[in-house]
N, C-alpha and C positions, 0 to 999 in steps of 0.2 A: 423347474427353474423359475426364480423371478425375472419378471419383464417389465427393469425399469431403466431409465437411460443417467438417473442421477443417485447418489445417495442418499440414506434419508436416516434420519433418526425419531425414535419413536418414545416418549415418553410416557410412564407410567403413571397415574396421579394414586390418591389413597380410594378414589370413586376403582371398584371394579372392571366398572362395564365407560370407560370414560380415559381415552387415551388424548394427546396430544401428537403429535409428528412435524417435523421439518426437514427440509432440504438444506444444509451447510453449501451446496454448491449452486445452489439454483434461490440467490437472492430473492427474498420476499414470501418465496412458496411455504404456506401452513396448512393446516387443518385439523381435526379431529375426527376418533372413530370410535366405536363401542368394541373393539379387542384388534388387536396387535392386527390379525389376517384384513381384517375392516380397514384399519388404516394404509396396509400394504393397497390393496384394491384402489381404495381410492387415492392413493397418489398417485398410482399408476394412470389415473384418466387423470387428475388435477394437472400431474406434471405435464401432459400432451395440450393442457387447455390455457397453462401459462405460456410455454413455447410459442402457442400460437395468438396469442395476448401481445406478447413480446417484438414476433412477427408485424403482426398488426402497426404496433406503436412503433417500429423501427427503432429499437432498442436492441440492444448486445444481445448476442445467446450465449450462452458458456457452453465450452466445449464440452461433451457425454464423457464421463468418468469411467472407466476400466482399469479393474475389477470394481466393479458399484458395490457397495457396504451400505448394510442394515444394520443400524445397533438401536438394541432397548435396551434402556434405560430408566431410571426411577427419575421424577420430574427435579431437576436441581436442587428448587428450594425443599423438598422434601428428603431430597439427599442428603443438605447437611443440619438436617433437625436431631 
């Protein structure tokens, strides 16, 4: 089982080893990883480091999303080339 509290989406670029990822539900939150499982891992710590960022600044939290959804996908603009 994945163990994350948000969803996230994970984009492909035409680099192999060179992913993108966001959260649709957890405004602001990005990153990059070297394959789809690299980018899971680390949102799984980035999303706990923004929450507590957010804490921090006394800023909104969004409610944890149930059933959380993973989709990869090809990077947009390569989508529609």
């Amino acid at each position: 089982m994945i163990d994350i509290d948000y969803s996230l989406v994970i984009e492909a670029t035409v680099e192999p080893d060179f992913f993108g990822y966001y959260s649709p539900d957890l405004e602001g939150f990005t990153g990059v990883g070297n394959s789809i499982e690299d980018c899971i891992y680390k949102a799984k710590w980035g999303m706990k480091e923004h929450i507590d960022l957010l804490k921090q600044n006394n800023l909104p939290i969004p409610n944890k999303i149930s059933p959380v959804k993973i989709v990869v996908q090809n990077q947009v603009e390569f989508a529609n080339a």
